[in-house]
N, C-alpha and C positions, 0 to 999 in steps of 0.2 A: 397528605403527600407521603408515599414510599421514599423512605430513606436506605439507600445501598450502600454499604461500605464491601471491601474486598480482603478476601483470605484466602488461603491454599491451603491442601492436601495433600499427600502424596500415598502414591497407589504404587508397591515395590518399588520401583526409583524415577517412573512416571511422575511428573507434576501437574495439578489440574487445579484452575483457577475456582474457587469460591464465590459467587456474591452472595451477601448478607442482606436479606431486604426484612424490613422492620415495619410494621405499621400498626397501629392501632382502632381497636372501635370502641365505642359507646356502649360497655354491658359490664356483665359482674368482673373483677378486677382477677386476672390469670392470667400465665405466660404459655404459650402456644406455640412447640416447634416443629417443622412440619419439614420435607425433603429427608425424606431415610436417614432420621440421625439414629446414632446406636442409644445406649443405654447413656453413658458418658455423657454425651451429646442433654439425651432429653432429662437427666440430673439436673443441668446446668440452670434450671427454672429457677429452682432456692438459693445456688449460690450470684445468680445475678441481682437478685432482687438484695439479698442482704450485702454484697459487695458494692453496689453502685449506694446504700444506705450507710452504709460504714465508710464510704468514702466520702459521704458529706453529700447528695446529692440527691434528689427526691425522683421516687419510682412513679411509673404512670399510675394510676388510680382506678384504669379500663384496662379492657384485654389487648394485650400484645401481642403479634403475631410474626413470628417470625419465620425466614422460608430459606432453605439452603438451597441454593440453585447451581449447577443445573437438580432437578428433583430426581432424575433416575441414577445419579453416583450416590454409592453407597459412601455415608460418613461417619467416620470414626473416631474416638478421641475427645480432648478437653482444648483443644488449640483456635478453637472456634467463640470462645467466651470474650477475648477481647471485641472482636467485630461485634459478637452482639451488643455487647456493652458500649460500646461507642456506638452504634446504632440507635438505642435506646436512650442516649443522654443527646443526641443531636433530637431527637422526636420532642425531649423533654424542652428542649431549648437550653438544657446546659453548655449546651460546643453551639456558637455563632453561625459555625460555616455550617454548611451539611452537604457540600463538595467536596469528599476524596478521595475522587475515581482512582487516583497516583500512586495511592497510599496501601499497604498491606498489612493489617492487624493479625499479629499470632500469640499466642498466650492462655495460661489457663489463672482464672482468678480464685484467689482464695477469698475466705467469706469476708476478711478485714480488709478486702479491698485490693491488698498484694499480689505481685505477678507472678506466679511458680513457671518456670522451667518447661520444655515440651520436648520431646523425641523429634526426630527429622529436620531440624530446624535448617541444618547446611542443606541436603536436598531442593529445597523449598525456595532457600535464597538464593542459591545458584541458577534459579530458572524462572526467576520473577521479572527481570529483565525480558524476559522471550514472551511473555503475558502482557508488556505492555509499562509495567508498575518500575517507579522510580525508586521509591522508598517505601523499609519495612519499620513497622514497630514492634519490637518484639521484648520478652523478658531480660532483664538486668542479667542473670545468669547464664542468658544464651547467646550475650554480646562477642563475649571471645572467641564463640563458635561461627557464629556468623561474619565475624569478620575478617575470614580470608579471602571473601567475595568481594571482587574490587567493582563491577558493573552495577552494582546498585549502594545506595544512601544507607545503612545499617545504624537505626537507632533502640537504645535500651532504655525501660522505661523497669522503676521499682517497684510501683503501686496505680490505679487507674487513677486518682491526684492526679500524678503527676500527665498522665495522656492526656488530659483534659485541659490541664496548664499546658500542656504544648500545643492543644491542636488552636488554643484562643490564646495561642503567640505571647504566651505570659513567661514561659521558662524553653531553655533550650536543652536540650535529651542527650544525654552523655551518647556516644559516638567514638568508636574505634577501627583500625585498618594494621592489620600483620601481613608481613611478607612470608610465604607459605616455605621458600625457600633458606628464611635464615633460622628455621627452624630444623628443617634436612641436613642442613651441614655443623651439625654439631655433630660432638663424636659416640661413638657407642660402646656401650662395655658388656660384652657377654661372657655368661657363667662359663661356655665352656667353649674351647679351644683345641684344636686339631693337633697342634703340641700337646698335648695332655694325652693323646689316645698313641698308645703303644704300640709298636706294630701295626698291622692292618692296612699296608700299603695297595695294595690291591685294589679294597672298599673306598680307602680315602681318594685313590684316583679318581673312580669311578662315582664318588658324590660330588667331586670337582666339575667333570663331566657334564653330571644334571646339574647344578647352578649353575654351568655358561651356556647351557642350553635349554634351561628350562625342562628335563626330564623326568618323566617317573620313574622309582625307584621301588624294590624288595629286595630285601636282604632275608637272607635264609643263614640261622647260625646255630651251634648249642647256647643254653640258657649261658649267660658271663662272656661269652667271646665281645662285648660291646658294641651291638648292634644301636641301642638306645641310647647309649653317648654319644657314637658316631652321628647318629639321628639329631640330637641337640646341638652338637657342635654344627652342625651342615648350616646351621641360621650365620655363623659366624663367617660365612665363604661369600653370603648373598651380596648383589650387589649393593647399594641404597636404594631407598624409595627416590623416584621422580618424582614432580610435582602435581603431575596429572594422578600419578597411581597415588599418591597421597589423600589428593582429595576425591579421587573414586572409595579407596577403603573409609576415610572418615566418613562420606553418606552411609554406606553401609553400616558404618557402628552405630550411628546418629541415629540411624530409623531404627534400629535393632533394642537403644537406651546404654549400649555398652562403652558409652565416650567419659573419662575424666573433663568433669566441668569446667576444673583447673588448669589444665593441659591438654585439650579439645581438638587435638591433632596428633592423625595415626601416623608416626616416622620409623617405625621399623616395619619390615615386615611381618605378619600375621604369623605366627608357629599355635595351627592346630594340632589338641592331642583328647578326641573322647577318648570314655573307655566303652568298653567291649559290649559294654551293657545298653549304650544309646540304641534309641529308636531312629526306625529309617525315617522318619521325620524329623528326630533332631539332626539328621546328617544331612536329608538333602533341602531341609528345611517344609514352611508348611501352615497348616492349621486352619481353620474356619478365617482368620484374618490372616494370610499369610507371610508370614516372616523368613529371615535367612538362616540358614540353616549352618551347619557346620564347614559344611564344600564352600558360600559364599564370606563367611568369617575367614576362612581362610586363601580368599583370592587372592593372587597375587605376591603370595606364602606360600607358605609348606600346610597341610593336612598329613599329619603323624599317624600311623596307626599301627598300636606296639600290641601284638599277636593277634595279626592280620587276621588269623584263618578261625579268631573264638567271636568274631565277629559273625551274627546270623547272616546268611546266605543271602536273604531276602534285601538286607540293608547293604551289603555287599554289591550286587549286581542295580541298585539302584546309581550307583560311581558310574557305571559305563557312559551312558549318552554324556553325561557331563565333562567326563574325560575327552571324551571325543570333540563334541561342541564349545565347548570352555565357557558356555553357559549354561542355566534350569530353569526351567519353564513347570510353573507348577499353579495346574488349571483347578479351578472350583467350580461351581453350578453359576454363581455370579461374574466371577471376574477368573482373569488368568494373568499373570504376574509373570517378569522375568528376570531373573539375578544373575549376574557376573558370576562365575565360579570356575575362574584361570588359576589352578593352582597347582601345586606339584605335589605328588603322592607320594609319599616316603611310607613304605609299609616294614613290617618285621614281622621275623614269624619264625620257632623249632622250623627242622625239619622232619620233625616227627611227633608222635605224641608225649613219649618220653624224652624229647628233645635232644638226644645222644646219636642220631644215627652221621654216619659217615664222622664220629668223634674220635679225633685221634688219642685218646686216654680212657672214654668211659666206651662200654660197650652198649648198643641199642636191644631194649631188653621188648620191642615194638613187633607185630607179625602184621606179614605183607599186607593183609588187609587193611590192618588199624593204620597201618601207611599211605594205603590208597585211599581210606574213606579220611584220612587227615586232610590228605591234599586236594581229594576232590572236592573242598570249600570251597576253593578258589576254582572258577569257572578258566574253561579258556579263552571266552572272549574277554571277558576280565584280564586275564595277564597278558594276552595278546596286544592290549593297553597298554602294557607297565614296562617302557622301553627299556629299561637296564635292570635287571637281576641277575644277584650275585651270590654266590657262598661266602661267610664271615667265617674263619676257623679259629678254632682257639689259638690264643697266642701259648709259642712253648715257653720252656723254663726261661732261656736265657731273653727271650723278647719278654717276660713277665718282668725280669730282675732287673733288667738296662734304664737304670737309673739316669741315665744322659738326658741332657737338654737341647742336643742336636737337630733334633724331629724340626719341620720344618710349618712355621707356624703359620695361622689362620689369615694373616694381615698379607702374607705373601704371596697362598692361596687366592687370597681375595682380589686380590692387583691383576692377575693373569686371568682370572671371571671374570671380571670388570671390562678390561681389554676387549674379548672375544666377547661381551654383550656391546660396546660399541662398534664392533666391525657389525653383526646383522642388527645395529639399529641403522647404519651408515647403508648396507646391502636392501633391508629391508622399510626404508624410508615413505618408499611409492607405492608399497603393496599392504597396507594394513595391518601390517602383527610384527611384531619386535623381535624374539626368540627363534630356534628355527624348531622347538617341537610344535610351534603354531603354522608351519608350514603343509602348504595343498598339496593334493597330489600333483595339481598346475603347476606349481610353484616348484615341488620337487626337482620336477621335467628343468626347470627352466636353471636351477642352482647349484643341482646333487649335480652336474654331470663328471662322464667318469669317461677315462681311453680302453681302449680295446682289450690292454691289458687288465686291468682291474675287473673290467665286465668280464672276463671269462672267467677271475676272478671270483666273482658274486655269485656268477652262473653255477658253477660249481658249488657254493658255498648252500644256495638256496636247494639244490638236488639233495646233498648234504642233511643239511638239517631242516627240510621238510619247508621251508618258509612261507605263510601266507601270505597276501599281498600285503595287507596293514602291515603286517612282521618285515616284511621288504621295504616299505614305506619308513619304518621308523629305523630300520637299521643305515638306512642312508641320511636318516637325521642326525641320526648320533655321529655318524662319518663325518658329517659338514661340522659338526660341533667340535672333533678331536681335531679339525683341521683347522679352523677356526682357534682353538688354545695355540697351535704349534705356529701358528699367522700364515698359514697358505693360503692360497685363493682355487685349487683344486683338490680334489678327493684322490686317493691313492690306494694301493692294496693294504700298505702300511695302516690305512683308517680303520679301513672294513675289516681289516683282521685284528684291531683294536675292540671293536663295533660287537664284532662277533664271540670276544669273549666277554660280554658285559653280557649276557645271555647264558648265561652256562649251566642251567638250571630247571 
């Protein structure tokens, strides 16, 4: 008789059911695994056989055959060792029952028998429930992780012992449940603070701006004007994580391997910052087994990029579709995967190569060209993208020396963000996206609207400064966002002439 037990996969943040079919014949004694296992996978021969013997249990004596179904999904990884191993000890007649359709085995076995730890494990249990499956078993180490899933049964198991003592109802499998929310509202303490940054009122407006509205951002400054503190501080303005976007970023780290096993839940937001030297595949993610890339780490966050323009060209224009779509889609010859990648771009960059031009103290010692082939890193549909850029100027004498405490700090910043991201969650309830630089052109039509005045207003403004449609599009986003901080419910000239020096560059 075929013995089945049930395990899952996950394929980018897809889930796909497993069965483990185990059977035996009459011939020389060898383990046999068959359904496109990887390397991982077809290893698992020697650590099952001495794991289910170091666990006290006697191995078949004939050939074992085992078969990942369905046969045409490609399988990855060591999370499949427990099914089999419980597959193989029901064959043997170690486990009574040999019904448990219900049940989900995840785990990787070590050779004394022990449960090691596995990547994806939140993914996996978040959608076991929708397969059908009541209860998971999974390693000791990955209980904290898995238990902010309230829809299914989450049991931890130390060693395959003890699975085997529970599935012949001898001992009962430690079992835990957290509240994903009393973890969010604890408090946070960041290094750095909008108080701390001197001068710069301008900049700090206008990063307030993009946190209520979710906006992309470049900043153009000389080397010291504090572009990259401003950049750090901007994490301290964000709203908090929900609980939905909580547990979207924890799958991503979880499949990724980048989760604290101790503290197994993402609650701040994500602050990416490669350096200059990454590959377009560590940015937009990638590989023969595809993973997340730098854009999906940081969903939902900030992605930093401090001198935007030493960054290759190639990895550069790789951002657009993603900016636009606020997901990445990255296809193989096998499979094609798709990642979240909602984030805000916080870029910095000289404006020149000697990084002094338009410097009120040092003079640019740069010629016209090495200015143009500076800038033309940055493509235009690329910054066509990047709804607010600004100039950061050095701060002068007396703004360097102003030792006062006055500056108006990060906590009170953050209260007037906060605000104006519950009006377009309240506005944008019915329509799918939260923020309004996630708003359609549809959507524009129907939010952005403006009087006759204002429109002649823009009309003019677009003649003006040349404005492409997207350019038009996101300038009316920013509008609804400064209206939005101020608590209007319409857009004004007052907006758009706000709007339009957030572009100045």
């Amino acid at each position: 008789m075929v013995i089945t037990t049930k395990s899952a996969t996950v394929i980018g943040l897809e889930v796909f059911e497993i069965n483990v079919e185990v059977d035996t014949i009459n011939s020389i004694p060898q383990v046999a695994i068959v359904g496109l296992p990887d390397t991982a996978i077809s290893e698992a021969k020697e650590r099952l056989r001495l794991a289910i013997k170091n666990a006290g249990f006697s191995f078949p004596q004939t050939k074992v055959v085992i078969n990942l179904a369905p046969a045409d999904l490609k399988k990855e990884g060591s999370s499949y060792d427990l099914a089999m191993a419980v597959g193989i000890l029901i064959k043997e007649g170690n486990i009574k029952q040999n019904d448990f359709s219900n049940i989900a085995f995840l785990g990787e076995l070590s050779l004394d028998g022990s449960l090691r730890s596995i990547n994806g494990v939140l993914p996996i249990v978040s959608n076991l429930k929708k397969l059908g499956l009541e209860r998971v078993i999974l390693p000791f180490e990955n209980l904290k992780e898995a238990s902010f899933i309230d829809e299914i049964e989450v049991l931890g198991a130390k060693n395959l012992a003890e699975v085997v003592s529970y599935l012949n109802g001898e001992i009962d499998l430690s079992t835990m449940k957290q509240n994903v929310e009393d973890f969010l509202g604890a408090s946070q303490d960041f290094s750095q603070d909008f108080s701390f940054v001197k001068g710069q009122a301008q900049a700090k407006r206008a990063l307030e701006i993009a946190a209520a509205g979710a906006h992309n951002v470049l900043m153009s400054g000389s080397p010291g004007s504090g572009k990259t503190m401003l950049s750090r501080a901007f994490m301290s303005i964000l709203p908090p994580l929900e609980k939905q976007e909580a547990i979207e970023l924890t799958k991503i780290y979880s499949i990724s391997g980048l989760l604290d096993k101790s503290n197994p839940l993402i609650t701040t937001r994500p602050f990416r910052s490669p350096h200059h030297s990454a590959s377009a595949v560590g940015i937009i993610g990638g590989g023969s087994n595809p993973k997340p890339g730098e854009i999906t780490l940081a969903h939902r966050g900030v992605l930093f990029l401090d001198e935007m323009v030493e960054f290759p060209r190639q990895t550069l224009e790789v951002l657009r579709q993603p900016l636009e779509d606020g997901v990445v889609t990255i296809s193989r010859a096998q499979t094609s995967v798709q990642y979240p990648a909602n984030f805000i771009l916080l870029g910095a960059m000289n404006p020149c190569p000697c990084g002094f031009l338009g410097d009120s103290k040092k003079n640019c010692t740069c010629s016209e060209f090495q200015i143009n082939r500076y800038r033309s890193r940055l493509s235009g549909p690329l910054l066509d993208r990047i709804d607010i850029q600004i100039k950061v100027q050095r701060l002068n004498d007396d703004e360097l020396l102003n030792n006062q405490t006055n500056a108006e700090t990060s906590e009170t910043i953050r209260k007037r963000v906060i605000q104006a991201r519950k009006i377009q969650k309240e506005r944008y309830k019915n329509d799918g996206i939260l923020v309004n630089s996630e708003l359609t052109p549809k959507l524009i039509k129907k939010y952005c609207k403006i009087d006759d005045k204002t429109k002649q207003f823009l009309k003019n403004a677009i003649n003006q400064f040349e404005l492409s449609a997207r350019a038009y599009d996101r300038l009316l986003k920013i509008s609804r966002t400064i209206a939005d901080l101020e608590g209007t419910s319409e857009i004004n000239v007052s907006h758009i002439a706000q709007a339009l020096q957030l572009r100045n560059f």
